[in-house]
C-alpha positions as CSV (number, residue, x, y, z in Angstrom):
1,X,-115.0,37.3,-101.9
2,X,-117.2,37.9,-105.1
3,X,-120.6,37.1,-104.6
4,X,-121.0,35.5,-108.8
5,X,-119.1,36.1,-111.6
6,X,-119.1,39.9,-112.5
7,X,-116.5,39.7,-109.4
8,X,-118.8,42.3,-107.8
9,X,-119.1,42.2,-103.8
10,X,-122.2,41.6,-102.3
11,X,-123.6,44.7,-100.2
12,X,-125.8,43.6,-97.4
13,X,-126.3,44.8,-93.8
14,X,-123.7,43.4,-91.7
15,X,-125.6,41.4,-89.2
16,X,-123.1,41.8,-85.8
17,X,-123.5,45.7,-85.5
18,X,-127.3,45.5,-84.4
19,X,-127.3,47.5,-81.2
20,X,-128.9,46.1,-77.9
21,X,-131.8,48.9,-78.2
22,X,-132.6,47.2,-81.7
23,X,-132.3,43.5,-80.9
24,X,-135.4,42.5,-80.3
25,X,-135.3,38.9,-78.8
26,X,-138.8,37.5,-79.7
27,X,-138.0,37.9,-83.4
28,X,-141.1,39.3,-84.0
29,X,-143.3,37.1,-82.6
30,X,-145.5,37.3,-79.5
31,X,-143.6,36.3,-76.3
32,X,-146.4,33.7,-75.5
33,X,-146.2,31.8,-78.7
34,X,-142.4,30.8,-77.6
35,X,-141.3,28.1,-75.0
36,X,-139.3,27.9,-72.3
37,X,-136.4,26.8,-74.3
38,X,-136.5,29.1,-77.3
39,X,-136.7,32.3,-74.9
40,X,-133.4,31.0,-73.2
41,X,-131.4,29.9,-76.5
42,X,-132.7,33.5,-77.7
43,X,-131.1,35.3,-74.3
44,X,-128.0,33.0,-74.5
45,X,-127.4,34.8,-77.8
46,X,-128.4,38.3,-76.6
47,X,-125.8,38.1,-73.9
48,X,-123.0,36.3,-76.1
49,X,-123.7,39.1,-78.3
50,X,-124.3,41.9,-75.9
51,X,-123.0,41.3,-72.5
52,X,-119.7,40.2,-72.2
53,X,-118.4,42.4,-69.6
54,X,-121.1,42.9,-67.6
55,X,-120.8,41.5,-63.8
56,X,-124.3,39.5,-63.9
57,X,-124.4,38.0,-67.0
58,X,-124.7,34.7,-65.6
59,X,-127.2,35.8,-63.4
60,X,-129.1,37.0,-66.1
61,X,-132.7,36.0,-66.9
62,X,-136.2,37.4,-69.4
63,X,-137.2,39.4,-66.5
64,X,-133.5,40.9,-65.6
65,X,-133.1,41.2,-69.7
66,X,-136.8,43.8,-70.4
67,X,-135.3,45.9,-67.0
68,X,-131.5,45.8,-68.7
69,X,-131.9,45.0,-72.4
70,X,-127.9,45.0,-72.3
71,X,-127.1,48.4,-71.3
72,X,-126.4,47.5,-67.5
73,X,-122.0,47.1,-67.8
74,X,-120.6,46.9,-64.1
């Protein structure tokens, strides 16, 4: 779809071909300014995004994700 009305597309970065090596799951910020709850929503993503056919996704937490970090497909 055109982006105004020169019927032009718009040209940004698609968002969904990051790759696991890039995403960095803090955003940015230092891990010990985020809570509990942030750092999981922010893993829940990673592995939606990341993991979907790996065996321990479910098993999967911040300290299983820095030794993994997505690359670990059984």
């Amino acid at each position: 779809m055109a982006c105004g009305g020169c019927g032009k597309r718009r040209t940004s970065p698609n968002v969904n071909t990051t790759s696991p090596e890039k995403y960095n799951l803090t955003g940015g910020m230092d891990i010990k300014s985020l809570n509990n709850k942030q750092i999981i929503a922010r893993l829940e993503v990673f592995k939606r995004k990341f993991c979907k056919g790996c065996s321990i996704r479910y098993e999967c937490d911040y300290a299983s994700y820095l030794a993994c970090k997505g690359l670990h497909k059984k």
